[in-house]
C-alpha positions in Angstrom: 0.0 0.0 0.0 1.7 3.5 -0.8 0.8 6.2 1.5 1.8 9.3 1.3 2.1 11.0 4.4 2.4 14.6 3.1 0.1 16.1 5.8 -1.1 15.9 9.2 -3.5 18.5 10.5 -3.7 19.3 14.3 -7.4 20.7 15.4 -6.6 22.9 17.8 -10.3 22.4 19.7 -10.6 21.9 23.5 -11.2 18.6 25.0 -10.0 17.3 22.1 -7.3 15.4 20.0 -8.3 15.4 16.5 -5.4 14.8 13.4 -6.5 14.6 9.8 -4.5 13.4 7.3 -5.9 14.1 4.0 -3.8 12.0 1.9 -3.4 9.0 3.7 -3.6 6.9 0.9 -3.4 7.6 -3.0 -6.4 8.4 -5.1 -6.2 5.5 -7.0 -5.6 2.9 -4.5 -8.7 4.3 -2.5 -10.7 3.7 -5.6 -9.6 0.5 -5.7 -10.6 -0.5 -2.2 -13.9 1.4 -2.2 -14.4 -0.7 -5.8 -13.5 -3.9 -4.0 -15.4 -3.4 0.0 -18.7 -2.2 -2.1 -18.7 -5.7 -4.2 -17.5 -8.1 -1.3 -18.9 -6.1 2.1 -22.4 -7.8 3.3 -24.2 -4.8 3.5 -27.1 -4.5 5.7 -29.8 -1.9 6.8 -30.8 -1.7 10.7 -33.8 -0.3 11.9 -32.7 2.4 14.3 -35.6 3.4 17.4 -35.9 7.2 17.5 -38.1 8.9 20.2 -40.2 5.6 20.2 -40.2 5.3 16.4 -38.7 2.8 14.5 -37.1 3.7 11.1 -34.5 2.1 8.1 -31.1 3.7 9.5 -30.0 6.1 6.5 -27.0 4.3 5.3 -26.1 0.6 5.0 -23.5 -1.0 7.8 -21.3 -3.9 8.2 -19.4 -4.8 11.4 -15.9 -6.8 11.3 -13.3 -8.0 14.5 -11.1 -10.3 15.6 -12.3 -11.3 19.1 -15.8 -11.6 18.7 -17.3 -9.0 20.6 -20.6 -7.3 19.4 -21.0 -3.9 19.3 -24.4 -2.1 20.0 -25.5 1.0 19.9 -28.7 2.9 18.8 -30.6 0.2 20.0 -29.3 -1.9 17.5 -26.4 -4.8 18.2 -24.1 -6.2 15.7 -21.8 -9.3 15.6 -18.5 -8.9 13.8 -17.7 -11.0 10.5 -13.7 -11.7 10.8 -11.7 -9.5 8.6 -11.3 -9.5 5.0 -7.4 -9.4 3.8 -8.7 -5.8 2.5 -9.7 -4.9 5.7 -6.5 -6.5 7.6 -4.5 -4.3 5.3 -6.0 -1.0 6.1 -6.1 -1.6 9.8 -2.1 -2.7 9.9 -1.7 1.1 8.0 -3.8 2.5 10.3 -2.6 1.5 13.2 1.1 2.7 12.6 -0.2 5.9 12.7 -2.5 5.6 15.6 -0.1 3.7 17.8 -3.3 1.1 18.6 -4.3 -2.5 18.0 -7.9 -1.9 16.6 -10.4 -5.3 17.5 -13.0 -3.9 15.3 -14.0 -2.3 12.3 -17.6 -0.6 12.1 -18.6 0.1 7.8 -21.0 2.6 6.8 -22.0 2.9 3.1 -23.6 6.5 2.3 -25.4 5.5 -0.9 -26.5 9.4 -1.4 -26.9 13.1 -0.1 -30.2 11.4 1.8 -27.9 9.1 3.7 -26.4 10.1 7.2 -25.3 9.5 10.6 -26.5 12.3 13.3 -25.2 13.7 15.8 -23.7 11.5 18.2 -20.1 10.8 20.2 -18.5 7.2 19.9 -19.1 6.9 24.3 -20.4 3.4 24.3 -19.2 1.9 27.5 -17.7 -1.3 25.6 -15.5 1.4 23.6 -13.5 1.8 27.5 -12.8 5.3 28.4 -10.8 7.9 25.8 -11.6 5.5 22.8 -9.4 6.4 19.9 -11.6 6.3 16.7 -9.5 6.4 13.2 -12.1 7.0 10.4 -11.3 6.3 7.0 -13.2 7.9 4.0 -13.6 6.3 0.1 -15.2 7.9 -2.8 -17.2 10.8 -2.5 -16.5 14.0 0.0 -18.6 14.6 2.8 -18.2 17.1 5.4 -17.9 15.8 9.3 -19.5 17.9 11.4 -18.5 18.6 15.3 -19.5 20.6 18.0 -18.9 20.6 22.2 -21.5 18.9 23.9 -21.2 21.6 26.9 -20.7 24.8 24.7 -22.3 24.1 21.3 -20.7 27.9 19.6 -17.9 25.6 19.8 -18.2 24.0 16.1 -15.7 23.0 13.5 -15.8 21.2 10.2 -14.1 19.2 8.2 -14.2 17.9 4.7 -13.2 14.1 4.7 -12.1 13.3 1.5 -11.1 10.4 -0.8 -8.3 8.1 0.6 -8.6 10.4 3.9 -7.7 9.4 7.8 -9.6 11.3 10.6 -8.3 9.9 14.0 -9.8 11.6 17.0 -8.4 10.6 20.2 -8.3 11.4 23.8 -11.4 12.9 25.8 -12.7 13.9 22.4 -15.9 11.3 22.5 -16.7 12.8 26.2 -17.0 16.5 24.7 -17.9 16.2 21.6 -20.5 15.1 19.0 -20.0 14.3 15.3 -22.2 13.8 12.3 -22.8 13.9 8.5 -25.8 15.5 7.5 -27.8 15.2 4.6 -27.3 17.2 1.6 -29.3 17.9 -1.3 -26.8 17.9 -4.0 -26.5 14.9 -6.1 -23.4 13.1 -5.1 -21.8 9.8 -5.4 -21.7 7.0 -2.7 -19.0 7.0 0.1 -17.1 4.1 2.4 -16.4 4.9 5.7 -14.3 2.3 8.1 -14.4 3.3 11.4 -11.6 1.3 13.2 -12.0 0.9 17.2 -11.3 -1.0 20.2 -14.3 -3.1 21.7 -13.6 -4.4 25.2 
């Protein structure tokens, strides 16, 4: 895998550790692993409970690990398939930068602008405490969304791109919240692995 390594960008937000790296790995070779985890990825659609309504989640997910822990949130609970050699790749890359042993890697397939993920933290109490979260994007841009669950004028964004690595680490999941929203625009579908520790 060639990365390239040309950039690392330091948030400088409170409560926080958040790095992006917005070339982690070449334009092409994303392509060719978004190609590849869209054909072979067992895609599936939850129904997610909101304020006592039940509703298809907005995007598809797929959950992979190596110990065999589920991983639950939303009211919903997954059980991991083990790891593709795709996927085993991408979270040996990953982890040289993050400096962790990920067990688990949460998918999410954003078919279109209608697909999202709102706001939430990555706090579940199997994630331990100061879960590191690395996030990487394929295909199309979409902009991640944060803001400070105590002082919400405290906002940033970020435009998570092709071949892109957001790692957020720290007391980040205690004070703040993340999502991506819907648009309107016509745009192309995106792969996002979410690597993470499940204890």
């Amino acid at each position: 895998m060639e990365q390239l390594f040309n950039e690392e960008i330091k948030f400088d937000l409170p409560d926080s550790d958040i790095r992006y790296y917005p070339n982690f790995i070449e334009s092409t070779q994303a392509n060719d692993y978004y190609d590849n985890l869209k054909k072979k990825i067992p895609w599936q659609q939850d129904n997610i409970k909101v304020f006592g309504k039940t509703y298809p989640q907005p995007r598809l997910t797929a959950l992979f690990g190596n110990n065999g822990k589920s991983y639950s949130y939303s009211n919903i609970t997954m059980n991991p398939k083990p790891f593709t050699t795709e996927l085993q790749e991408l979270k040996k890359a990953i982890e040289a930068v993050a400096k962790v042993k990920f067990t688990t890697c949460l998918l999410n397939l954003y078919r279109d602008g209608k697909d999202s993920n709102g706001w939430h933290a990555d706090d579940e109490a199997e994630l331990g405490r100061n879960p590191v979260i690395a996030s990487l994007s394929l295909g199309q841009a979409r902009i991640f969304h944060l803001r400070h669950k105590n002082d919400k004028s405290l906002k940033q964004k970020i435009l998570l791109e092709n071949g892109s690595l957001l790692l957020m680490k720290g007391e980040t999941q205690h004070f703040w919240q993340h999502q991506i929203a819907k648009t309107s625009k016509q745009i192309k579908e995106r792969i996002n692995l979410t690597f993470r520790v499940v204890y």
